[in-house]
N, C-alpha and C positions, 0 to 999 in steps of 0.2 A: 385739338387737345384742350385749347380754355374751353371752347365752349362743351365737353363732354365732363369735364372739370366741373362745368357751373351743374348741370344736369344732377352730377352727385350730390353736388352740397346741398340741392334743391330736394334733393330723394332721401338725404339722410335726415334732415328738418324736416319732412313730412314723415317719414316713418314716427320720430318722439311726438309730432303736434299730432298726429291724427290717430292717439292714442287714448287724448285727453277729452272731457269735453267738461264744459264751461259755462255756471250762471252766476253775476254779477249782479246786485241790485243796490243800487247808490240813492242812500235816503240824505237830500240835506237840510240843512237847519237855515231859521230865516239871517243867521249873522257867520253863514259858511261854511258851519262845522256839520260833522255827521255822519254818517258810519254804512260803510260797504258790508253786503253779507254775500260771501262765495261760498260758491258749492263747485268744486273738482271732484270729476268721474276719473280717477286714473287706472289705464289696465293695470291690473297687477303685477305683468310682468316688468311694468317700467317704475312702478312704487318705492323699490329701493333702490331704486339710484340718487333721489336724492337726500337717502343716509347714508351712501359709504363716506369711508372716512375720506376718499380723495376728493369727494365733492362738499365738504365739510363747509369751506369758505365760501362756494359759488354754486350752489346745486343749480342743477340742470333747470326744476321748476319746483314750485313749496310743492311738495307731495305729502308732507306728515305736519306736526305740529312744533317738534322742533324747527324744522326749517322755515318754516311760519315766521316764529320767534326769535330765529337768528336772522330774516330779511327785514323782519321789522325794526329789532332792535338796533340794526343800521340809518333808520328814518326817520329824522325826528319829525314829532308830531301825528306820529302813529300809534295807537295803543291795541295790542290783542285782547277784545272782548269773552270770547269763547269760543271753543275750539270742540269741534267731536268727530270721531271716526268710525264708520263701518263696511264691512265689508260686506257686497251679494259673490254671484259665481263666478262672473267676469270683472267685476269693478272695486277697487279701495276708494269709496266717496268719503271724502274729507269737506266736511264746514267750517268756517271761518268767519269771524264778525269782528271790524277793525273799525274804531274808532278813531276817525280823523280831525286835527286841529282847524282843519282848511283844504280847500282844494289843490293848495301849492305842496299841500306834502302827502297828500293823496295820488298826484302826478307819476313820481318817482316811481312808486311802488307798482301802478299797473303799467309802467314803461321803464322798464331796469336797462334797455338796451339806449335809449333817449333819444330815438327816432317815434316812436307809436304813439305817443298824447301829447295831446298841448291845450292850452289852457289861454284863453284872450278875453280881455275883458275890455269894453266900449260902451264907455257912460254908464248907463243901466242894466247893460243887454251882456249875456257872460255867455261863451260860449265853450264846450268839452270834446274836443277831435280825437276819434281813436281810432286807428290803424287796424282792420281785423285782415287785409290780405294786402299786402303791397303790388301782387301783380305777377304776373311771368309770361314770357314766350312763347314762340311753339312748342311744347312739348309732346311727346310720341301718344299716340291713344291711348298703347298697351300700360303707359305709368300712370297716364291717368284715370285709368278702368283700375289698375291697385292700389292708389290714393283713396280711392273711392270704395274700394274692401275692408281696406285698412280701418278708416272714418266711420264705417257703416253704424250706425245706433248711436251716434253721438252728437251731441249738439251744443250751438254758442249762442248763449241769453244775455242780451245784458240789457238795464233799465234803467233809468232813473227819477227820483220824484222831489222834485222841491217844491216850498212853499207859495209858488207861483206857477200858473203856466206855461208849460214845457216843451218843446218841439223837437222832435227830431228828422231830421234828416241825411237821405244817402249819397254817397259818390263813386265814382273810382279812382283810383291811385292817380289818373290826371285833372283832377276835380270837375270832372263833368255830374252834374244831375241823375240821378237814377231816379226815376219815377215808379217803377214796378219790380218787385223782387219774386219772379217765384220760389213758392215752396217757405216764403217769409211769413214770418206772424209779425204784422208791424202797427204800432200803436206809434201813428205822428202826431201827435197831439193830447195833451189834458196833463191833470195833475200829475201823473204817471205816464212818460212816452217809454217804449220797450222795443226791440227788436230781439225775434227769435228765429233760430237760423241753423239748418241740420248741418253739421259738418261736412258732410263730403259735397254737398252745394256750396259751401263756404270755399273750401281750397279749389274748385275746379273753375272760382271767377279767373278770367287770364285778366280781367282791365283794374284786377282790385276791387277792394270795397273799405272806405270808411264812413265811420258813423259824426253826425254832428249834433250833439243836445246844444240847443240854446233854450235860456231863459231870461 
C-alpha cells in the first residue's frame, strides 16, 4: 500500500510538471546583483489554477502576473522588472524579468520548497546547484510511456552568464559525474554556460539530474 501510495504522489506531480516548460536565463553583475528572465510555456488547462481564489496565498506555480508579484513580494531583494503574456493554441506563455539584490535572495525564489538550490561560495570560486530531477525507482513502462505524452513539446532551458568565466556541470541525485547527455544542448563553458533539455528526457532520468554553474 505505501509503496502504490508513493506511485501516486509520483503521477500526480508529474501530471502539473509535465505540463509546464521552462527557460531561465540568469545575467549577473560583477558585485552579485542581476536579473533572471523566464519564459513559462503553461497548458492552458492548468493556467488558472494558480488564480483561484483557494490558491491565492500558495499557488501551485507563477502562472500569470499577479502571482509573480504576490511570490515576489514575499522576497526581499527581488524586484519585478516586466511582465507580458500570450497566448498560441495549446500554451498561456508568460515572461517575466526580476531583478535581484544578490544571489542569496534569488535562491528562495527558484527553490520555494528549500531542498532544489543552494549557493556556496569558496574564496573566489562561487558555485549555483539546482535540483532539475531528484530521481525515482522502478517505475512501470506503461507510466512512463504517459509521462512522456504528457511532456511531449516541452522543454527545460536554463543558463547563466557572469562577468567571468563560467562552467557548468552535470550529476545525478547521488552526485556522481555525468559526462554525456543525450538529446542535451550543453554549453560547459564561456561567458555564457547553458543547458537545454526536452522534457520528457528530463523526468524519465531514474538516477536524477542536477546542474552546477561555477565561477
Amino acid at each position: 500500500m505505501r509503496h502504490a501510495r508513493a506511485l501516486l504522489l509520483f503521477f500526480c506531480a508529474i501530471l502539473f510538471s509535465s505540463c509546464i516548460g521552462v527557460k531561465a536565463d540568469i545575467t549577473l553583475k560583477a558585485d552579485g546583483s542581476g536579473r533572471i528572465s523566464l519564459e513559462y510555456r503553461v497548458s492552458r488547462q492548468l493556467d488558472g489554477l494558480g488564480q483561484l481564489d483557494g490558491n491565492l496565498n500558495q499557488p501551485t506555480i507563477p502562472t500569470g502576473k499577479a502571482d509573480f508579484e504576490r511570490s515576489i513580494g514575499r522576497l526581499p531583494g527581488l524586484r519585478l522588472h516586466s511582465f507580458s503574456s500570450k497566448q498560441d493554441e495549446k500554451d498561456v506563455i508568460n515572461r517575466a524579468e526580476i531583478d535581484f539584490a544578490g544571489l542569496e535572495a534569488l535562491i528562495p525564489f527558484l527553490d520555494a520548497a528549500g531542498e532544489g538550490a543552494s549557493l556556496v561560495r569558496a574564496g573566489e570560486k562561487t558555485s549555483l546547484r539546482l535540483i532539475l530531477n531528484q530521481g525515482f525507482g522502478d517505475i512501470a513502462p506503461e507510466l512512463l510511456s504517459l509521462v512522456e505524452t504528457l511532456s511531449r513539446g516541452y522543454e527545460v532551458a536554463i543558463s547563466l552568464s557572469g562577468p567571468k568565466e563560467t562552467g557548468l556541470a552535470l550529476f545525478d541525485h547521488a552526485g556522481r559525474p555525468i559526462q554525456n547527455l543525450n538529446g542535451a544542448e550543453w554549453v560547459k563553458s564561456g561567458k555564457k554556460a547553458s543547458l537545454a533539455l526536452p522534457l520528457p528526457q528530463l523526468l524519465s532520468l531514474k538516477e536524477g539530474l542536477e546542474l552546477e554553474f561555477t565561477w
